[in-house]
C-alpha positions in Angstrom: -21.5 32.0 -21.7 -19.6 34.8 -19.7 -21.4 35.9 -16.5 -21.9 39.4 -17.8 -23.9 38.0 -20.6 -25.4 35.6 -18.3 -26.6 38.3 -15.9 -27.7 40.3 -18.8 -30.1 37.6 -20.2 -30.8 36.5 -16.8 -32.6 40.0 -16.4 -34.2 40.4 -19.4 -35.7 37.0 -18.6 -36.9 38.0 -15.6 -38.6 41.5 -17.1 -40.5 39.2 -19.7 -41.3 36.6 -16.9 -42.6 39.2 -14.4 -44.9 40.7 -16.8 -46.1 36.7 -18.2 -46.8 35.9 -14.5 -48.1 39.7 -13.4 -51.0 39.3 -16.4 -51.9 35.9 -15.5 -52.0 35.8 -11.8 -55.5 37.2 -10.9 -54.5 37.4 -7.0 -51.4 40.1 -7.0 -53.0 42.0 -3.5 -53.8 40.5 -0.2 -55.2 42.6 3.7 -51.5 43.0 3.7 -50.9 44.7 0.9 -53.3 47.3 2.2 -51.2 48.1 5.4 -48.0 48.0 4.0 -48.5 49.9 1.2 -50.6 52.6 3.8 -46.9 52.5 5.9 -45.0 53.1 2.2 -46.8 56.2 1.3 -46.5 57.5 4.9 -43.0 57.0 4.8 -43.6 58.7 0.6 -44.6 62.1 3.2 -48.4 61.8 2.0 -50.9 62.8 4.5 -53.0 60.0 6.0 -56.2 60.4 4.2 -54.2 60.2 1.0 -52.1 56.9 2.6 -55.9 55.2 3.2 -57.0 56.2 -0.3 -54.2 55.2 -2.3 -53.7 51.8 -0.7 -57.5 51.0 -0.8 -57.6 52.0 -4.8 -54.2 49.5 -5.1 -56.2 46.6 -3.0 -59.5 47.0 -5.3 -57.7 47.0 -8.5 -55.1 44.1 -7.8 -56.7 41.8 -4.9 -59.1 39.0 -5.3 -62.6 39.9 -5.8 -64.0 37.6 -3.2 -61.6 39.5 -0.6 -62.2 42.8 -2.0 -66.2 42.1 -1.3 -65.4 40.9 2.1 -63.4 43.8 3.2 -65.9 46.3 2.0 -68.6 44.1 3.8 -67.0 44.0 6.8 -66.6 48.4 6.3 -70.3 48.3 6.6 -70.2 51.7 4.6 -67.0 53.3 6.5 -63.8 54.2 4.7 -60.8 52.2 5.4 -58.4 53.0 7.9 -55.8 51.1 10.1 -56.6 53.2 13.2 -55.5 50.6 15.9 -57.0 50.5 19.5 -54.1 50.6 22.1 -54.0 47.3 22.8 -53.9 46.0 18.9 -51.0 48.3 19.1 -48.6 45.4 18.1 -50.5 44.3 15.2 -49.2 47.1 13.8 -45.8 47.3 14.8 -45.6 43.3 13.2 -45.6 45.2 9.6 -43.5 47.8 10.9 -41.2 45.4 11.8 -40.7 44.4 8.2 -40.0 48.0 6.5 -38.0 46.9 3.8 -41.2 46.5 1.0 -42.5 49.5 2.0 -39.5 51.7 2.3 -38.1 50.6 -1.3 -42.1 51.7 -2.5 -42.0 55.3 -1.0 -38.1 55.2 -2.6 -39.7 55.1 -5.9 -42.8 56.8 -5.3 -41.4 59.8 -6.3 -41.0 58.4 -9.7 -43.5 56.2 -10.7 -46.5 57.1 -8.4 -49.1 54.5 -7.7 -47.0 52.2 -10.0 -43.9 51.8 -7.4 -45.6 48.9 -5.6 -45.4 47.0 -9.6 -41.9 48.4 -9.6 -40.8 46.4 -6.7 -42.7 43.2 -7.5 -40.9 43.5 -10.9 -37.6 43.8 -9.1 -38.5 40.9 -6.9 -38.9 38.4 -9.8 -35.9 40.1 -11.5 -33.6 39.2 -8.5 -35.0 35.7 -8.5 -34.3 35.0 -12.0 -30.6 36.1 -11.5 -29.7 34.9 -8.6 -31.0 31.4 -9.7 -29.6 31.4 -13.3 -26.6 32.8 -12.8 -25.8 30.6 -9.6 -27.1 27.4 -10.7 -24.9 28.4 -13.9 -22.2 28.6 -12.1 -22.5 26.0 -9.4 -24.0 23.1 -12.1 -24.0 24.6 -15.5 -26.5 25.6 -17.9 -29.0 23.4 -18.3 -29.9 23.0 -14.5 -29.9 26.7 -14.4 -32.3 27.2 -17.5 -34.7 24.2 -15.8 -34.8 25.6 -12.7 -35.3 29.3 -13.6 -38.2 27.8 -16.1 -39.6 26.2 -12.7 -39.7 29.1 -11.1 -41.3 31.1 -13.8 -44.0 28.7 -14.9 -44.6 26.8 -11.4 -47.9 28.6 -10.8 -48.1 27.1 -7.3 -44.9 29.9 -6.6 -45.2 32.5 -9.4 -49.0 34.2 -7.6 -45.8 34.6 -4.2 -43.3 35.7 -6.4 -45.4 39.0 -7.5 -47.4 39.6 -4.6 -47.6 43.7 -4.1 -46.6 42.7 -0.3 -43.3 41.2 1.3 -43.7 37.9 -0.2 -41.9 37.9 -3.6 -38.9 40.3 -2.2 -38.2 37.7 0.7 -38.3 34.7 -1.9 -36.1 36.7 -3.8 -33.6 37.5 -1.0 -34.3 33.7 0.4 -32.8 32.6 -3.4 -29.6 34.8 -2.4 -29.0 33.9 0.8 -29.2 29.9 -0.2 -27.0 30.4 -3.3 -24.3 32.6 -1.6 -24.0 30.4 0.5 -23.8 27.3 -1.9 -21.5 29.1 -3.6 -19.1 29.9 -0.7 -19.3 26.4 0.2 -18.1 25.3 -3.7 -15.5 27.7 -4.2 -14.5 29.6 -0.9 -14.2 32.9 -1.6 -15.3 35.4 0.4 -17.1 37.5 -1.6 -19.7 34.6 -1.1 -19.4 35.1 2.7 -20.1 39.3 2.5 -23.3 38.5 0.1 -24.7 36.0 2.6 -24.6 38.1 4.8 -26.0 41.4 2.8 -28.8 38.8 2.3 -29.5 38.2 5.4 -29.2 41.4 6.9 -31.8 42.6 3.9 -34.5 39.6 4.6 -34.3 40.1 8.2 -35.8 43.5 7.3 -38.2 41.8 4.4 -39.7 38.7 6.3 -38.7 36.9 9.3 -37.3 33.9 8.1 -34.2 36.2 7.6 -33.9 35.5 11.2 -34.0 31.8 10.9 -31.4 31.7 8.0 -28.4 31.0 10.3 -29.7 27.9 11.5 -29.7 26.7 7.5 -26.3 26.7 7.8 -25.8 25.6 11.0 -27.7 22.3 10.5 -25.9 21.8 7.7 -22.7 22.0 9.3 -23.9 19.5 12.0 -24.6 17.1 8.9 -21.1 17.8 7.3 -19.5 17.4 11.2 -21.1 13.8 11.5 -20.1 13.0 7.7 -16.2 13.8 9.0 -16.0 16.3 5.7 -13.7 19.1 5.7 -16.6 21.5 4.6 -17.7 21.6 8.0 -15.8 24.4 8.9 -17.1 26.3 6.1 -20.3 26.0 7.0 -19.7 27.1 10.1 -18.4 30.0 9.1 -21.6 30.8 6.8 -23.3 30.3 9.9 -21.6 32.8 12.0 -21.8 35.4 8.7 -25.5 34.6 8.7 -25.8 34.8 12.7 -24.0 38.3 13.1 -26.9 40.1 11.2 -29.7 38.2 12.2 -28.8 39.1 16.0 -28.2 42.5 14.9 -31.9 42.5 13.9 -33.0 41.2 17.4 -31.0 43.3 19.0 -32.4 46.0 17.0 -36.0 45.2 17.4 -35.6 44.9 21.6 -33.4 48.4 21.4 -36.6 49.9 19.2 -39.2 49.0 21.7 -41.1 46.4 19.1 -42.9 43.7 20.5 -40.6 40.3 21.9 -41.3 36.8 20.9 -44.0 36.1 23.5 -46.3 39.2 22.8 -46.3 38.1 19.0 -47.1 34.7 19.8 -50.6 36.5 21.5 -51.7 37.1 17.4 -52.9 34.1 16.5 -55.2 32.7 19.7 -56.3 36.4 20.6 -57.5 37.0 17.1 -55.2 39.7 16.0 -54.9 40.8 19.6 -59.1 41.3 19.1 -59.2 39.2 21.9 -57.6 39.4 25.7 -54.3 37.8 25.7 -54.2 34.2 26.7 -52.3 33.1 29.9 -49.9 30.8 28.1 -49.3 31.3 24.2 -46.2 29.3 23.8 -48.2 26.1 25.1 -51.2 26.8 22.6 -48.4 27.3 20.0 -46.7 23.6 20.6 -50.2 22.3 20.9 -51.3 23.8 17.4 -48.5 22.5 16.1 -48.5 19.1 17.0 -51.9 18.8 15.7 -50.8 20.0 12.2 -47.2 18.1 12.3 -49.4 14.8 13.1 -52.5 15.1 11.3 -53.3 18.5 9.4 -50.2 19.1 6.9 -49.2 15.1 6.3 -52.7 14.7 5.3 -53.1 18.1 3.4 -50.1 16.7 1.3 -51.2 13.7 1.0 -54.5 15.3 -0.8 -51.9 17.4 -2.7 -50.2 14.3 -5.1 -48.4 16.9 -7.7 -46.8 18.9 -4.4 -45.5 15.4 -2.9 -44.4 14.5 -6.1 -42.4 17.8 -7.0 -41.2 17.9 -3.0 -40.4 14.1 -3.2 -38.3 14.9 -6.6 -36.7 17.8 -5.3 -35.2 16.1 -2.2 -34.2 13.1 -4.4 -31.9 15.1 -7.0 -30.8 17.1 -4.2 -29.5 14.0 -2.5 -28.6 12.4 -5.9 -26.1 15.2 -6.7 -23.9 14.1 -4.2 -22.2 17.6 -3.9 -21.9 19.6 -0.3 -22.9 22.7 -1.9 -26.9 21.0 -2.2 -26.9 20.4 1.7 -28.4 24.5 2.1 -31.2 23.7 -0.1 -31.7 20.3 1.9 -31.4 22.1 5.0 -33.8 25.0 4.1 -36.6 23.0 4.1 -36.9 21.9 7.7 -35.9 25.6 8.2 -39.1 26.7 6.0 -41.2 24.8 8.0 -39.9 25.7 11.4 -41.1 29.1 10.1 -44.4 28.2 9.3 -44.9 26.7 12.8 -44.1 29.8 14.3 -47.1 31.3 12.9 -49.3 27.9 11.7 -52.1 30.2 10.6 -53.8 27.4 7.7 -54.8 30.1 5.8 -51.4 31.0 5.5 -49.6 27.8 4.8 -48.7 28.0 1.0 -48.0 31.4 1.4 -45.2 30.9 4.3 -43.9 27.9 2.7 -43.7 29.2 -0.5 -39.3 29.8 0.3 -39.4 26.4 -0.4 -40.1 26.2 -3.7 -36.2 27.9 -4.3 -34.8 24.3 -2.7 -37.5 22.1 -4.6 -37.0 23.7 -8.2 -32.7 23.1 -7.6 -33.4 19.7 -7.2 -35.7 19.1 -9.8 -33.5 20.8 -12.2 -30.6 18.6 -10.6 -32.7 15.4 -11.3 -33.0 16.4 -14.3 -29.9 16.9 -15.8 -28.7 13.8 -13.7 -31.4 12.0 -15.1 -31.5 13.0 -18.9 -28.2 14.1 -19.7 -25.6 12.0 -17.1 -27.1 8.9 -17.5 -28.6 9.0 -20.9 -25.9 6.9 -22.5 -26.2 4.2 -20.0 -30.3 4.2 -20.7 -29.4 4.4 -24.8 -27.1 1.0 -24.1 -29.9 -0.5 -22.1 -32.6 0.2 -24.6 -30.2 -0.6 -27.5 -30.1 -4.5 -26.0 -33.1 -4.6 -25.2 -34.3 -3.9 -29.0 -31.9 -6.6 -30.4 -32.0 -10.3 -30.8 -30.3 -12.9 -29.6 -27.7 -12.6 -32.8 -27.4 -8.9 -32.2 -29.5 -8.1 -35.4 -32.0 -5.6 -34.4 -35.6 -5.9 -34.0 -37.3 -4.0 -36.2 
């Protein structure tokens, strides 16, 4: 199959898979939709009343009924409105910090109306289904491409992410390309690879901000090719530069801006949304949070979790088993994943932040796989063959 053709199927896959997954996902809106899609129709020119009204109807028809009832509970009669005291004022700049959803909504506003924020989750799933078919075609071939875009389609512990009217399913998206450009750089050196890893990242910087985070994917997994003594080393060192030059354009960006710095966000949590006065030392509650869920809270929540440990446990173990350098991002993105989370360890949260991992968990399954069923079949058909045969080589049965 040619690439063209590949792309080609790859998106009409992901038009029919976005709309399977849209109509059976009761959950497509969360609070967040309802801020950033008030921020997309400011940036659409509409006046503010109309910004409220039109991102309250999209959170009542699309968001979970229990939420929905909570929200307008917690109204007490009043209309919505995202009217921010002065000192919640960086509550708000946290979703202005990520204007990429938003701004690509008011883009096709225009258009489609109230259906733009459906436009985008559409595209979302679309760019996931390419960028992992297509890459996996090319870095492993077919059938580990078809497994692991069917993984991704039909996992529906990722899918309810994946078409979430917020940032979620854009940044997954985006998370797929950075991971793959990379991969593929690292297989065949060219660098086109290079200039797409680093498009990606600029764009997820902008989406979520694990964009942020994606050089250090790279750079762990040049540390692990350094101490291996592999040549690739020095390739992926020079993703992790590509990746580093946006992602510090970002931060430098943000600080230039006047958006709020590393410690002020770390207030969010422990104050409540900034509800609460800020706390004297929020990097020490942070550590101490997290060391209570790295030792008890998320081992034991996987623990309770068998399928997730299984899938996770499988994914790491075709990932290893493929014994190819290009699988070393999708090792180290998981670590990375999680270093995210702990940023922010709201439990509430938790699938949602880690759902980026699902991109490195559905390569390796798809790897095991193929490495399982197809690679080694003939050895299991000669095993099973002797084992069905008596001692004079007549067969059993």
């Amino acid at each position: 199959m040619s690439l063209n053709r590949a792309l080609l199927l790859s998106l009409v896959v992901g038009a029919a898979g976005w709309a399977t997954i849209w109509f059976s996902t009761d959950a497509r809106a969360g609070w967040d939709s309802l801020v950033y899609h008030k921020y997309a129709f400011e940036y659409a020119g509409l006046a503010p009343d109309e910004q409220d009204a039109l991102s309250w109807d999209l959170f009542t028809r699309y968001g979970p009924r229990a939420l929905v009832l909570y929200v307008t509970e917690a109204l007490d009669g009043h209309e919505w409105s995202f009217d921010l005291r002065p000192e919640q004022e960086r509550w708000g700049l946290q979703y202005r910090m990520r204007p990429a959803y938003p701004t690509l909504v008011a883009a096709a506003y225009p258009v489609l109306g109230t259906r733009a924020p459906l436009a985008i989750s559409a595209f979302a799933v679309a760019l996931f289904v390419a960028t992992t078919f297509v890459g996996l075609l090319m870095l492993a071939g077919p059938r580990a491409a078809v497994i692991a875009t069917g993984l991704g389609v039909f996992n529906v512990l990722f899918t309810q992410w994946l078409v979430a009217l917020m940032t979620d399913g854009l940044a997954i998206g985006l998370w797929a390309v950075t991971l793959t450009s990379g991969a593929l750089w690292i297989a065949r050196g060219r660098p086109v690879w290079l200039a797409a890893l680093s498009l990606a990242v600029l764009a997820l910087c902008f989406t979520r901000p694990i964009g942020v985070l994606a050089p250090a994917v790279f750079g762990l997994s040049a540390i692990v090719a350094a101490l291996a003594r592999a040549d690739e080393w020095r390739r992926f060192l020079a993703a992790a530069v590509v990746a580093a030059v946006p992602a510090l354009a970002f931060t430098a960006f943000l600080a230039v801006a006047g958006f709020p710095g590393f410690l002020d966000l770390m207030q969010d949590l422990p104050t409540g949304h900034f509800n609460a006065p800020d706390i004297a030392d929020p990097l020490g509650w942070l550590v101490a949070n997290d060391i209570q869920q790295l030792t008890t809270t998320l081992p034991f929540g996987l623990l309770a979790r068998p399928l997730v440990l299984a899938l996770l446990a499988g994914g790491i173990v075709g990932l290893l088993l493929a014994g190819r350098w290009w699988t070393v991002p999708f090792l180290a993105a998981l670590p990375v994943v999680l270093v995210a989370y702990l940023l922010q360890p709201s439990l509430s949260d938790v699938d949602r932040v880690l759902a980026p991992a699902w991109v490195s968990v559905h390569t390796g399954l798809a790897l095991l796989v193929v490495l399982g069923a197809v690679r080694w079949r003939a050895r299991v058909l000669e095993v099973a063959d002797r084992l069905t045969r008596a001692e004079d080589g007549v067969p059993l049965a």
